[in-house]
N, CA, C and O of each residue as an XYZ file, in Angstrom:
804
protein
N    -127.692    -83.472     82.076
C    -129.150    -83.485     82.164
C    -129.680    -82.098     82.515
O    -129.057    -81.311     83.228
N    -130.654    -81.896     82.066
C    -131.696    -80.664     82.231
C    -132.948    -80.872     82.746
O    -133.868    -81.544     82.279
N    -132.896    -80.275     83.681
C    -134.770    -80.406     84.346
C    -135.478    -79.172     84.097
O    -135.214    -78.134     84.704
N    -136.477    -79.282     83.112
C    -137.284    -78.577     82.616
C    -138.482    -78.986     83.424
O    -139.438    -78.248     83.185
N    -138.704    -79.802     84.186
C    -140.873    -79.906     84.696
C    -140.107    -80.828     86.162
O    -139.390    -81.826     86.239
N    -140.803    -79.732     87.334
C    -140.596    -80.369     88.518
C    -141.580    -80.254     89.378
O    -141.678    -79.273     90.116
N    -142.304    -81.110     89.380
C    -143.529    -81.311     90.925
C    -143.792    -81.876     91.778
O    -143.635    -83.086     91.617
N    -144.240    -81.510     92.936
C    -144.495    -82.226     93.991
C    -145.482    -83.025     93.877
O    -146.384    -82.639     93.134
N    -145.618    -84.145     94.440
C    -146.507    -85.382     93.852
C    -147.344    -85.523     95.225
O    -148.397    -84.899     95.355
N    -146.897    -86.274     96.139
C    -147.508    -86.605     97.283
C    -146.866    -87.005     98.230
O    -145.694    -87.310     98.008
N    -147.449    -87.155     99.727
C    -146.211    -87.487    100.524
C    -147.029    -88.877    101.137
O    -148.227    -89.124    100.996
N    -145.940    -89.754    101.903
C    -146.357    -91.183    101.837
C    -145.907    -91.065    103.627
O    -145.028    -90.437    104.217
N    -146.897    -91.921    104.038
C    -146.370    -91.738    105.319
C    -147.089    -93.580    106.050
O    -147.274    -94.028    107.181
N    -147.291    -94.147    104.544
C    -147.511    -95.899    104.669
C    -146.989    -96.237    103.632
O    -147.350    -95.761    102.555
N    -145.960    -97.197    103.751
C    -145.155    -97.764    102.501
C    -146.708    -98.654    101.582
O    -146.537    -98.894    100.387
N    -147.591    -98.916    101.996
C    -148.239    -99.860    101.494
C    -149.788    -98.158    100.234
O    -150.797    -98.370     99.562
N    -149.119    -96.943    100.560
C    -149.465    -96.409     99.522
C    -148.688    -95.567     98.471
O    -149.027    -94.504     97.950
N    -147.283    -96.489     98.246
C    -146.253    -96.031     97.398
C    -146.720    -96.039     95.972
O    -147.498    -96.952     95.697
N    -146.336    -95.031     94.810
C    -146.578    -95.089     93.995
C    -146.189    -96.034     93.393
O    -145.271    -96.688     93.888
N    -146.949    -96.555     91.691
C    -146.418    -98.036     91.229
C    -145.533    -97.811     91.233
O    -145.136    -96.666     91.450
N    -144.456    -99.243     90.887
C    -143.038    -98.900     90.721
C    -142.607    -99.171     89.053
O    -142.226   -100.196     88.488
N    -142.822    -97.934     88.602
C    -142.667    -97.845     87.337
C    -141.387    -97.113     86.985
O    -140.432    -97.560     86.349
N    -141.558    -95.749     87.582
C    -140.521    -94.711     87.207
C    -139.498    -95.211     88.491
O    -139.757    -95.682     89.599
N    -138.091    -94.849     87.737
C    -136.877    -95.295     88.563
C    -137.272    -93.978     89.591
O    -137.999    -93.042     89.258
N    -136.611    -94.145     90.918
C    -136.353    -93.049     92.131
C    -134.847    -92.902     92.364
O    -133.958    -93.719     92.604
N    -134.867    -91.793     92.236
C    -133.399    -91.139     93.121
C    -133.612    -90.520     94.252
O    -134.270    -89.480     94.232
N    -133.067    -91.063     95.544
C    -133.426    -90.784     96.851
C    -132.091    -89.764     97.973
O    -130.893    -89.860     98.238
N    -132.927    -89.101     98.225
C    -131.870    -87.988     99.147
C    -132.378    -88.560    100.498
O    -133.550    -88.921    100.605
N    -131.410    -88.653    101.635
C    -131.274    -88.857    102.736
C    -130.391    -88.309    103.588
O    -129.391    -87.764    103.120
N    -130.595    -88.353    104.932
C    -129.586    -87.460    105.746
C    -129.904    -87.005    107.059
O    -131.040    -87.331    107.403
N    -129.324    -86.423    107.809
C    -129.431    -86.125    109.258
C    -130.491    -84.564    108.728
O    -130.493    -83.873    107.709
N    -131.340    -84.532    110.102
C    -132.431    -83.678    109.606
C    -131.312    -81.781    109.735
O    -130.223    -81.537    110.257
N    -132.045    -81.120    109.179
C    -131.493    -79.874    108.833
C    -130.182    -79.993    108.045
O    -129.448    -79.008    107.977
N    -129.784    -81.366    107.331
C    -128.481    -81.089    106.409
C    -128.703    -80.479    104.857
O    -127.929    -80.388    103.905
N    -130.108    -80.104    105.037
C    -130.189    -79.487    103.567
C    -130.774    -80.449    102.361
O    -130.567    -80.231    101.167
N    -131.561    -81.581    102.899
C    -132.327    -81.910    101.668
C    -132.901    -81.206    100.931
O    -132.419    -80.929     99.833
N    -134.347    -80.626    101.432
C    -134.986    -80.228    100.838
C    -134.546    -78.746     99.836
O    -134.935    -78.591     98.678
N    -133.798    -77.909    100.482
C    -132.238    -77.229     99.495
C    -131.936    -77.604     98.626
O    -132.335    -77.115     97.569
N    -131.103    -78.630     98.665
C    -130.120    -79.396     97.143
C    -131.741    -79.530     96.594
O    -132.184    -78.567     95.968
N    -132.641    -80.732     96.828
C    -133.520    -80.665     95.516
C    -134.303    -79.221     94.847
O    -134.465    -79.249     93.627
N    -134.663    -78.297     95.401
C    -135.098    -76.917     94.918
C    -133.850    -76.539     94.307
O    -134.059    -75.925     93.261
N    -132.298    -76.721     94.648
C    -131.635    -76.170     93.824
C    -131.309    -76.751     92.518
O    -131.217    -76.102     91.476
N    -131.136    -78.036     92.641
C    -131.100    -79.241     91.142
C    -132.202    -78.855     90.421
O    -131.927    -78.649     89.240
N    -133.324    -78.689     90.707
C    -134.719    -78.449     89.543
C    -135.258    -76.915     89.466
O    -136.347    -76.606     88.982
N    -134.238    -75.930     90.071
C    -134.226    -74.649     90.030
C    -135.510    -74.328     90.491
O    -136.018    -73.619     89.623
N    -136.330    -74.502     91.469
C    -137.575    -74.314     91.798
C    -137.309    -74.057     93.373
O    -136.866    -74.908     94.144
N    -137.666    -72.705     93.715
C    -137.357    -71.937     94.956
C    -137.936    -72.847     96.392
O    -137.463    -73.078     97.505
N    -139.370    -73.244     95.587
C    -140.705    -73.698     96.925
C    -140.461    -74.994     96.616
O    -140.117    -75.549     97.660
N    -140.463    -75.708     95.770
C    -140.690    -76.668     95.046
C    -140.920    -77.579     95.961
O    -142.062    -78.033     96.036
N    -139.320    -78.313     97.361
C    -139.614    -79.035     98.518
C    -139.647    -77.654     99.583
O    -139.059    -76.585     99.421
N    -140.478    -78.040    100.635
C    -140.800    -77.313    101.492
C    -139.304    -77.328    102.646
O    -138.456    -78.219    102.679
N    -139.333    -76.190    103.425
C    -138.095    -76.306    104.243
C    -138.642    -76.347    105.922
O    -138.776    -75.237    106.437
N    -138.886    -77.281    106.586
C    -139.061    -77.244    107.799
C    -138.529    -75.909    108.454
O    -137.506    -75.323    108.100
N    -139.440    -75.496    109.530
C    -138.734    -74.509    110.245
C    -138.571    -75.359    111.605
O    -138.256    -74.818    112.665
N    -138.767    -76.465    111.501
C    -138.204    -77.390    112.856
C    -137.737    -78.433    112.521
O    -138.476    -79.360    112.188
N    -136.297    -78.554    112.526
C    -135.547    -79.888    112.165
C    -135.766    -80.936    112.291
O    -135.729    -81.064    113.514
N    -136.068    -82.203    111.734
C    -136.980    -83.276    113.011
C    -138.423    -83.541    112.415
O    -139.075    -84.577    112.284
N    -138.690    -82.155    112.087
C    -140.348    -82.329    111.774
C    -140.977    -83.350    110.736
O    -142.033    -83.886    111.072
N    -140.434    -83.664    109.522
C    -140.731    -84.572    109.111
C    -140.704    -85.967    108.876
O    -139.662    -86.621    108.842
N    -142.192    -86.570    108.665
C    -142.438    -87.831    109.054
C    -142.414    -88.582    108.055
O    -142.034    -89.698    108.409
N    -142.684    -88.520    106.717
C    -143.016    -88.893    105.729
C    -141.624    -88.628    104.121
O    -140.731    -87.785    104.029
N    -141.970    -89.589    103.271
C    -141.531    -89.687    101.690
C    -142.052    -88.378    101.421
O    -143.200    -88.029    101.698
N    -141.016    -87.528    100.774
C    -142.115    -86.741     99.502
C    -141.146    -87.344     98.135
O    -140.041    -87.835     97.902
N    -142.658    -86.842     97.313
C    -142.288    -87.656     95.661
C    -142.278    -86.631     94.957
O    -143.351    -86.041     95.092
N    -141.619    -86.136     94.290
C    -141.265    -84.992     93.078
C    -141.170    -86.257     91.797
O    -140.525    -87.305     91.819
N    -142.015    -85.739     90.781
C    -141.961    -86.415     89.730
C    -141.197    -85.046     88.646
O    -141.576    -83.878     88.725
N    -140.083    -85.525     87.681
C    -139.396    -84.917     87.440
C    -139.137    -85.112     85.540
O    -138.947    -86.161     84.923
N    -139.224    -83.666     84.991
C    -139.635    -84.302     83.393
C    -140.487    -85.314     82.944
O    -140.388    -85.929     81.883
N    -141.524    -85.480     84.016
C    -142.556    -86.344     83.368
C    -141.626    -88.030     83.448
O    -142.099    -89.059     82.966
N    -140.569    -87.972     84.002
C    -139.979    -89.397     83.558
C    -138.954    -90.071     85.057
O    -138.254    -91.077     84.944
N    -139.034    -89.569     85.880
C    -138.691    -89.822     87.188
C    -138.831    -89.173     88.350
O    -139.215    -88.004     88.368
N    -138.526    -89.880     89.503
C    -139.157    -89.521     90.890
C    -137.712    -89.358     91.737
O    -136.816    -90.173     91.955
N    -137.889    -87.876     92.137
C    -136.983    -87.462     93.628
C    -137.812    -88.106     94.659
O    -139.037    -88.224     94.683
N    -137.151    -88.402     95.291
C    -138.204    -88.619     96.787
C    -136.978    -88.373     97.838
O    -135.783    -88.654     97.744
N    -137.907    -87.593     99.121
C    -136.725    -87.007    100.413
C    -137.534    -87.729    101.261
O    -138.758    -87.792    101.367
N    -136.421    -88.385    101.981
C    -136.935    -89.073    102.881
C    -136.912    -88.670    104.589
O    -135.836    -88.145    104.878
N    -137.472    -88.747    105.289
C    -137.590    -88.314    106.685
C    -136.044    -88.413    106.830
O    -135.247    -89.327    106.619
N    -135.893    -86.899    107.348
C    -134.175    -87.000    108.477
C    -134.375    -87.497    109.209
O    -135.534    -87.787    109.506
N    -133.028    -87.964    110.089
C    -133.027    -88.266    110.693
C    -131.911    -87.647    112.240
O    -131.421    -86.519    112.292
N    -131.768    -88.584    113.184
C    -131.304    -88.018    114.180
C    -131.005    -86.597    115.076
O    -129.954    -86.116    115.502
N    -132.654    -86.081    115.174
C    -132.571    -84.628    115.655
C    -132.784    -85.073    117.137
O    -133.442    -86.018    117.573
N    -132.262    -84.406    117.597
C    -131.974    -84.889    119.693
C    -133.275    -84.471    120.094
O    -133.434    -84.564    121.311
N    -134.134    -84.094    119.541
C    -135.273    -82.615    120.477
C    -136.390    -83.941    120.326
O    -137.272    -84.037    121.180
N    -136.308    -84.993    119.159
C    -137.264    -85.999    118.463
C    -137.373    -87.055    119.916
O    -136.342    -87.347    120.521
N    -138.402    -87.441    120.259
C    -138.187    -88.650    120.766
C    -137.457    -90.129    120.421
O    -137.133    -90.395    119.263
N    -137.285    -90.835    121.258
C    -136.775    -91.919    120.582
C    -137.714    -92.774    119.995
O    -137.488    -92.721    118.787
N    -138.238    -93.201    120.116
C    -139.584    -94.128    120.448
C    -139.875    -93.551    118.571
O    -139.980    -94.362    117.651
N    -139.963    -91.855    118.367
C    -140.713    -91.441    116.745
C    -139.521    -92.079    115.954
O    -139.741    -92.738    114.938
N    -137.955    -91.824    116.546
C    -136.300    -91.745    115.358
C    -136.668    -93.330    115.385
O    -136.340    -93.855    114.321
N    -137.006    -93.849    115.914
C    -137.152    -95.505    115.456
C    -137.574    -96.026    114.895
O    -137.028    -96.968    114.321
N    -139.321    -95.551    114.688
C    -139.816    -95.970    113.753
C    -139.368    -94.821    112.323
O    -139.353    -95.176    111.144
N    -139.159    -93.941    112.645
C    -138.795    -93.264    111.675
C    -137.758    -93.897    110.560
O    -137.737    -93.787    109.334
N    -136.727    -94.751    111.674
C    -135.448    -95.029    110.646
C    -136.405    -96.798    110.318
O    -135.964    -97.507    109.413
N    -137.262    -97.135    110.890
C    -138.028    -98.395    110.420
C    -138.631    -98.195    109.236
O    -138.499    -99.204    108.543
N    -139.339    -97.198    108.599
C    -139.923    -96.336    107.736
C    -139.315    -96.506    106.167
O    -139.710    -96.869    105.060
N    -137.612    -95.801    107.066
C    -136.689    -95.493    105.997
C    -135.964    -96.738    105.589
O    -135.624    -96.883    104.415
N    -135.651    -97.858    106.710
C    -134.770    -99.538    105.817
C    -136.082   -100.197    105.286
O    -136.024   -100.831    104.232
N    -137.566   -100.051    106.138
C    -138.142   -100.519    104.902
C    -138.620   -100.178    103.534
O    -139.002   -100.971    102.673
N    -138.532    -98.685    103.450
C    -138.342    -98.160    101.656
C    -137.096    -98.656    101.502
O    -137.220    -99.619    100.746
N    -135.642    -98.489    101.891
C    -135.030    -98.881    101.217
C    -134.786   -100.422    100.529
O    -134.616   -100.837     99.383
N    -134.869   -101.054    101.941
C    -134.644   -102.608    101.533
C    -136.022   -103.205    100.864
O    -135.947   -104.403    100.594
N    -137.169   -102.615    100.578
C    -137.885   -103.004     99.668
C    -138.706   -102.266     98.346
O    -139.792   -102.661     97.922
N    -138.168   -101.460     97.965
C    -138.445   -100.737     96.777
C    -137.332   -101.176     95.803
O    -136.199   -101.526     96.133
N    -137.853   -101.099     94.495
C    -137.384   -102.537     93.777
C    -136.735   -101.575     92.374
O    -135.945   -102.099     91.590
N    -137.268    -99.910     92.190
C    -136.946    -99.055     91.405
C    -136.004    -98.135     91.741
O    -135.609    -97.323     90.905
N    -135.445    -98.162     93.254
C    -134.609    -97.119     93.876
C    -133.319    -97.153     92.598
O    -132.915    -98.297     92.387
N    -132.699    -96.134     91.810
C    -131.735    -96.573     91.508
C    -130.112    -95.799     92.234
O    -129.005    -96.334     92.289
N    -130.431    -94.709     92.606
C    -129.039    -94.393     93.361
C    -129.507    -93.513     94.679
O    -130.422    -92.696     94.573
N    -129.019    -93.670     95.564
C    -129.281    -93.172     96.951
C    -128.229    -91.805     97.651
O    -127.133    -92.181     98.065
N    -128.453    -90.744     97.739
C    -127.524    -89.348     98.156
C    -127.965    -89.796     99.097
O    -129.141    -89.804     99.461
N    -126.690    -90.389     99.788
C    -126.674    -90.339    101.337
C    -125.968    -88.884    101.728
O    -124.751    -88.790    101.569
N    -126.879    -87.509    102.347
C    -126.218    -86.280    102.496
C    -125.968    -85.935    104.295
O    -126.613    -86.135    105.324
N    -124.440    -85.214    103.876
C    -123.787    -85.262    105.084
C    -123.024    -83.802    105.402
O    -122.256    -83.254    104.612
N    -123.256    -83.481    106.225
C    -122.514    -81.704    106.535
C    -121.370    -82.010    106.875
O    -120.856    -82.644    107.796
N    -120.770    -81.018    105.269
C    -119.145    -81.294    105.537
C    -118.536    -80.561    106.763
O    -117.315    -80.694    106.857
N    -119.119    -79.841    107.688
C    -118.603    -78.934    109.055
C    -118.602    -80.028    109.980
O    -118.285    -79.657    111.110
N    -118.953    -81.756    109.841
C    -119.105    -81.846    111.079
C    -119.044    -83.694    110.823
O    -119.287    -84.291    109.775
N    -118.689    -84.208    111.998
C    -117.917    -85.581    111.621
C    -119.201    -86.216    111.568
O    -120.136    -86.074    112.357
N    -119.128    -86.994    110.455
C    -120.170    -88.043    110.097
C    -120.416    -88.962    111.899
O    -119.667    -89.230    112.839
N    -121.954    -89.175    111.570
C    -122.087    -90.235    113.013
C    -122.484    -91.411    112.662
O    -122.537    -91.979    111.571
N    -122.866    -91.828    114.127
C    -123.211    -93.166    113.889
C    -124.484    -93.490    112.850
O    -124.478    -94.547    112.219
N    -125.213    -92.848    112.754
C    -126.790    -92.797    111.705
C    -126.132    -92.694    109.970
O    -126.597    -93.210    108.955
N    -125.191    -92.030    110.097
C    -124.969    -92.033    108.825
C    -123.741    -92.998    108.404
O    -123.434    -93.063    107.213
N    -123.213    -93.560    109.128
C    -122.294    -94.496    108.918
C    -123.901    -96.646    109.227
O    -123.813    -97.833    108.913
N    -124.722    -95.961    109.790
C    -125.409    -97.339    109.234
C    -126.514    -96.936    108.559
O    -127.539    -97.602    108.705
N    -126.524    -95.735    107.664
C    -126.964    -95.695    106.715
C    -126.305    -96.284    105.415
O    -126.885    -97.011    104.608
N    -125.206    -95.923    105.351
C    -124.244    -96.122    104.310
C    -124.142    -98.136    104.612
O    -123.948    -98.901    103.667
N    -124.290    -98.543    105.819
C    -124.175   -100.302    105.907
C    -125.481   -100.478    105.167
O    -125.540   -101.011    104.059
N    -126.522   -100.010    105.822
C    -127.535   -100.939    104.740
C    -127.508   -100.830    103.319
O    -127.892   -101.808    102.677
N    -127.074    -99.687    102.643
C    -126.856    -99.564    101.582
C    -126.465   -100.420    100.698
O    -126.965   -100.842     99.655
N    -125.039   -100.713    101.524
C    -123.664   -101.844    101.350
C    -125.175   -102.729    100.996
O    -125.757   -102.763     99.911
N    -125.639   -103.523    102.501
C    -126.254   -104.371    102.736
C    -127.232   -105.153    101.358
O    -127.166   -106.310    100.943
N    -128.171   -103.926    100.866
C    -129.057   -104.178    100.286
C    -128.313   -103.935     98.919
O    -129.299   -103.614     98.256
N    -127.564   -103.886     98.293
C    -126.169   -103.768     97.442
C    -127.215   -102.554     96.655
O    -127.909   -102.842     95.680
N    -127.176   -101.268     97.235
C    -128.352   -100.375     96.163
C    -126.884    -99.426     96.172
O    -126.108    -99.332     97.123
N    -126.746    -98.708     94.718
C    -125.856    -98.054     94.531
C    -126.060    -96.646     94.966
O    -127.186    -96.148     94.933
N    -124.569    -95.702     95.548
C    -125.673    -94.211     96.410
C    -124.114    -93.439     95.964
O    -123.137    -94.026     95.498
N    -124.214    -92.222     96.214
C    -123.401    -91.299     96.377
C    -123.379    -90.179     97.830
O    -124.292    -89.735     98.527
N    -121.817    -89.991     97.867
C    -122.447    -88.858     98.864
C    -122.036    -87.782     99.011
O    -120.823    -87.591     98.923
N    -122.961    -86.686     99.296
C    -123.078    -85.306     99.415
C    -122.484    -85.115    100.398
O    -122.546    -85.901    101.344
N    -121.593    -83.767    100.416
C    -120.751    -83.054    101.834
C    -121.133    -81.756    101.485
O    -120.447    -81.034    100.762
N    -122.610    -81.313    102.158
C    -123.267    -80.057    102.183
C    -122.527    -79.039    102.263
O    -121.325    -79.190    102.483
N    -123.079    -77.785    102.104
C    -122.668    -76.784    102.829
C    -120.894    -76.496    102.521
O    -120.063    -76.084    103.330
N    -120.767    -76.734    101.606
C    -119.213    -77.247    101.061
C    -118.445    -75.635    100.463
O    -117.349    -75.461     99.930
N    -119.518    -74.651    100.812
C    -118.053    -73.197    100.693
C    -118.528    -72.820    101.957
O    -118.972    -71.672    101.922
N    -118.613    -73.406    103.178
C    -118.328    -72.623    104.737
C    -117.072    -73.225    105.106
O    -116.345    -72.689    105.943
N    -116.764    -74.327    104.523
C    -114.846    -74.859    104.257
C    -114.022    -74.621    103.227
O    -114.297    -74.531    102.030
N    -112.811    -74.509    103.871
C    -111.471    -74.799    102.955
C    -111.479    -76.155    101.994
O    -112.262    -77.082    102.202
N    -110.805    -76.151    101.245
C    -110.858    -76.743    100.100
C    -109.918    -78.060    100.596
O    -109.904    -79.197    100.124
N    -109.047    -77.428    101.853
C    -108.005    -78.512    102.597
C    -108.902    -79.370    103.572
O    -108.870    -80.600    103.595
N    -109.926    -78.374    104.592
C    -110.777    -79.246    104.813
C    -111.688    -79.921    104.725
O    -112.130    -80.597    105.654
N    -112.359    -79.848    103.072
C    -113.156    -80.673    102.767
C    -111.981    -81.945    102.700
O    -112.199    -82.945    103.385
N    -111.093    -81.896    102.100
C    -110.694    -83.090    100.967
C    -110.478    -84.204    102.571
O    -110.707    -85.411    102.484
N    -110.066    -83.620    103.803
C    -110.158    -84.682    104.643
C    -111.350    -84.598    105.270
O    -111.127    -85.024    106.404
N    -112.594    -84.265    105.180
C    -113.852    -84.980    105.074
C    -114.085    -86.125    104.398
O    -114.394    -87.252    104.784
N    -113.905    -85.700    103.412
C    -113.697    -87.063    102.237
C    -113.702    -87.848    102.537
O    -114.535    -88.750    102.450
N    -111.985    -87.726    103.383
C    -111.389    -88.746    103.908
C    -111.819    -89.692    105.052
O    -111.656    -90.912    105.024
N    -112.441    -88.929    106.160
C    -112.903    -89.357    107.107
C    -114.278    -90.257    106.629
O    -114.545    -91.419    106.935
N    -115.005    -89.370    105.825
C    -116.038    -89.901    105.669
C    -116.424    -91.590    104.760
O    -117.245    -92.469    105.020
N    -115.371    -91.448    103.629
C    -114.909    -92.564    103.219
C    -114.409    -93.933    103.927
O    -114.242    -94.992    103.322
N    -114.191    -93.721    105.369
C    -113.670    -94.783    106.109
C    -114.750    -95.344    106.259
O    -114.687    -96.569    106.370
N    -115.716    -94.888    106.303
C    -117.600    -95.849    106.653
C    -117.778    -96.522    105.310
O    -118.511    -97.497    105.145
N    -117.200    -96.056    104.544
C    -117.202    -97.088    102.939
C    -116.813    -98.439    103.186
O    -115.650    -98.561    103.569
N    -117.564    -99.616    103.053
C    -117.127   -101.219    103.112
C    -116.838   -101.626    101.605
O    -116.128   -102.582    101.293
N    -117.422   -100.854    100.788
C    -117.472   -101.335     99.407
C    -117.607   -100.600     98.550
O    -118.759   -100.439     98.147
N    -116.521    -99.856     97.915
C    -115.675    -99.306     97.083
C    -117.219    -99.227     96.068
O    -117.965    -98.276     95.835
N    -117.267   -100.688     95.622
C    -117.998   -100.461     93.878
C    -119.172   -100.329     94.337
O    -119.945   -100.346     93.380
N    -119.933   -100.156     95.679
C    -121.299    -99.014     95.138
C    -121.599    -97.501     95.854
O    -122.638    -96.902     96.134
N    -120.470    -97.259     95.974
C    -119.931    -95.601     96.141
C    -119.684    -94.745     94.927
O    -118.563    -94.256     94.787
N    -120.575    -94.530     94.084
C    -120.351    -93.769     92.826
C    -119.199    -92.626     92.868
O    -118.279    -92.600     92.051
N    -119.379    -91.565     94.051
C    -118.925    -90.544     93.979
C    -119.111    -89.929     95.653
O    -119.962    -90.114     96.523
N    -117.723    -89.038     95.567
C    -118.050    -88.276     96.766
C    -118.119    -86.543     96.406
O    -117.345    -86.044     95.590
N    -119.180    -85.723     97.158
C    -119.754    -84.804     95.851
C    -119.970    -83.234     97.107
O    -120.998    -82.936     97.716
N    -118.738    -82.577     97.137
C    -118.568    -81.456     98.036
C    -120.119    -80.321     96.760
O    -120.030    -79.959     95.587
N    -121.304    -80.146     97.802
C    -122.643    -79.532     97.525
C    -122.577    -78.182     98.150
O    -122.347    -78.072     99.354
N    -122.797    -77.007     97.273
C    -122.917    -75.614     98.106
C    -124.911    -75.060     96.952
O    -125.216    -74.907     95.769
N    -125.655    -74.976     98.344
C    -126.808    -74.527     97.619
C    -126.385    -72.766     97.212
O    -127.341    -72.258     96.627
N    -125.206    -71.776     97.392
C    -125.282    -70.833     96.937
C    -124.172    -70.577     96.145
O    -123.953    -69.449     95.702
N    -123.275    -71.765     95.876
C    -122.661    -71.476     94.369
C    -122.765    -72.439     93.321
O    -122.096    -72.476     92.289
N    -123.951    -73.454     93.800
C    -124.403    -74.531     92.718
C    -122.856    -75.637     92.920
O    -122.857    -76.488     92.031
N    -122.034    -75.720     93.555
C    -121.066    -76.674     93.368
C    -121.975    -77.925     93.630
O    -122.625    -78.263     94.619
N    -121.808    -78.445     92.497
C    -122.233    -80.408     93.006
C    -123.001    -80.558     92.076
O    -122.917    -81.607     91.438
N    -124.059    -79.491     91.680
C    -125.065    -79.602     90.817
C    -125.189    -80.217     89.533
O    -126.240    -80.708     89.122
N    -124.182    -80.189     88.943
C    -123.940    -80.710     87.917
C    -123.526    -82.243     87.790
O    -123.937    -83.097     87.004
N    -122.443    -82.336     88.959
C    -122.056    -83.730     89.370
C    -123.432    -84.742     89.729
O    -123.501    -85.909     89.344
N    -124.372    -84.132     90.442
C    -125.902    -84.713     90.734
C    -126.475    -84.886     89.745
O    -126.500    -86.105     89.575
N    -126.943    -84.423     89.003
C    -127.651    -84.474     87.565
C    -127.223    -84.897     86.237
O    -127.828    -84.803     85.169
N    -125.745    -85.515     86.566
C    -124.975    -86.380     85.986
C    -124.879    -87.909     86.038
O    -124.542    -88.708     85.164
N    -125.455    -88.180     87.907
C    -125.381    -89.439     88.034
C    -126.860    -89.659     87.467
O    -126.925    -90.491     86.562
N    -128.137    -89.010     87.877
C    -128.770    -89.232     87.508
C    -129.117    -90.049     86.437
O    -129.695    -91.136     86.416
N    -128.497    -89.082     85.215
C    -128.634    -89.402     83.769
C    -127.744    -90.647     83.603
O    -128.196    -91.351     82.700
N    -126.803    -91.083     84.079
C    -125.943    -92.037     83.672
C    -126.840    -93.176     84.548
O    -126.766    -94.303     84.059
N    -127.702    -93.058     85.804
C    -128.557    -94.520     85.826
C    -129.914    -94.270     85.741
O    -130.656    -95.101     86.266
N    -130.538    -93.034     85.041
C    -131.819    -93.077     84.710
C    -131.940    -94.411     83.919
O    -133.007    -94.926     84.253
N    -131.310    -95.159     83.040
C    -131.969    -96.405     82.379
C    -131.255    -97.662     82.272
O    -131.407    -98.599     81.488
N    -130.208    -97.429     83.507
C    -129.657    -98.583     84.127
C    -130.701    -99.674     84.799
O    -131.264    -99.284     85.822
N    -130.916   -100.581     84.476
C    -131.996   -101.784     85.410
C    -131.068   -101.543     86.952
O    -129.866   -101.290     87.040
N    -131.838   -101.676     87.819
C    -131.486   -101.969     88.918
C    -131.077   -103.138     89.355
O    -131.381   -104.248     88.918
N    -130.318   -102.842     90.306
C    -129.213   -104.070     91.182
C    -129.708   -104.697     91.900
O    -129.218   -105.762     92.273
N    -130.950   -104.192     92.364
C    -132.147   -105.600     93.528
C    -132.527   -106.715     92.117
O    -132.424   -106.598     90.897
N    -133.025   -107.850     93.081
C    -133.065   -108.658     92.268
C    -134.853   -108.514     92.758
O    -135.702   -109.216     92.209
């Protein structure tokens, strides 16, 4: 796949003013500062395109990138920054299971994870509701040339143990925003469920 037209659409910060659900969504998620908003400026080659917090944590809200006129990125609030109150990471992750467990066009979910550092508890029940809501996802191991090639592959490994269910784990996808590794692998799954019907019923 090729992304020729990438824009920022709007940001949602009430599920009840989500865009129709027409165009399928591919959704990035992750502990805050793991480099969302990165990987998508680097997939649609657009420098500004998502904005980059200069405070980890800071965001509250969906943003929607509509993409070739024919689908929607959307980054969803990080999560688990220590500096955040608890009381905001709660509703925050309330925010995020109710886009997930009720958006009816989601078709694959980048659950993204920094390969320097052991997956936690947030991202291991990210990956359960996933399971849960049977929505198919892949996952990103950021930042993937500040490691050896020995220690990614037991990231992998580690990280794969939070896997309950093999068949909706597409891929596990070592991401570097400065030598493009992954990029291709991303914009691959894309295209292979841009016109897959979705698995919610």
């Amino acid at each position: 796949m090729k992304i020729t037209s990438a824009e920022f659409i709007e940001s949602i910060y009430d599920l009840r003013t989500l865009p129709s659900s027409v165009l399928s969504e591919f959704v990035f998620v992750g502990r805050s500062n793991v480099g969302k908003s990165s990987l998508i400026n680097k997939i649609c080659n657009k420098k500004n395109l998502a904005k980059i917090g200069s405070v980890p944590g800071k965001t509250k809200q969906l943003n929607y990138f509509l993409i070739n006129e024919k689908f929607y990125l959307v980054d969803l609030p990080g999560y688990g920054y220590a500096k955040v109150p608890e009381q905001i990471r709660a509703g925050w992750r309330k925010l995020v299971e109710d886009y997930i467990s009720e958006r009816q066009n989601v078709k694959v979910v980048f659950v993204m994870i920094d390969s320097r550092n052991e997956p936690t508890y947030l991202d291991e029940l990210m990956i359960n509701w996933l399971e849960y809501y049977e929505i198919p996802f892949a996952i990103v191991l950021t930042k993937a040339d500040k490691i050896s090639a020995n220690k990614m592959e037991k990231q992998i490994y580690r990280v794969s143990k939070l896997v309950k269910n093999d068949s909706l784990c597409i891929d596990y996808i070592p991401f570097s925003i400065f030598t493009g590794q992954g990029k291709n692998e991303i914009l691959n799954i894309i295209e292979e469920y841009l016109n897959k019907p979705s698995q919610k019923s």
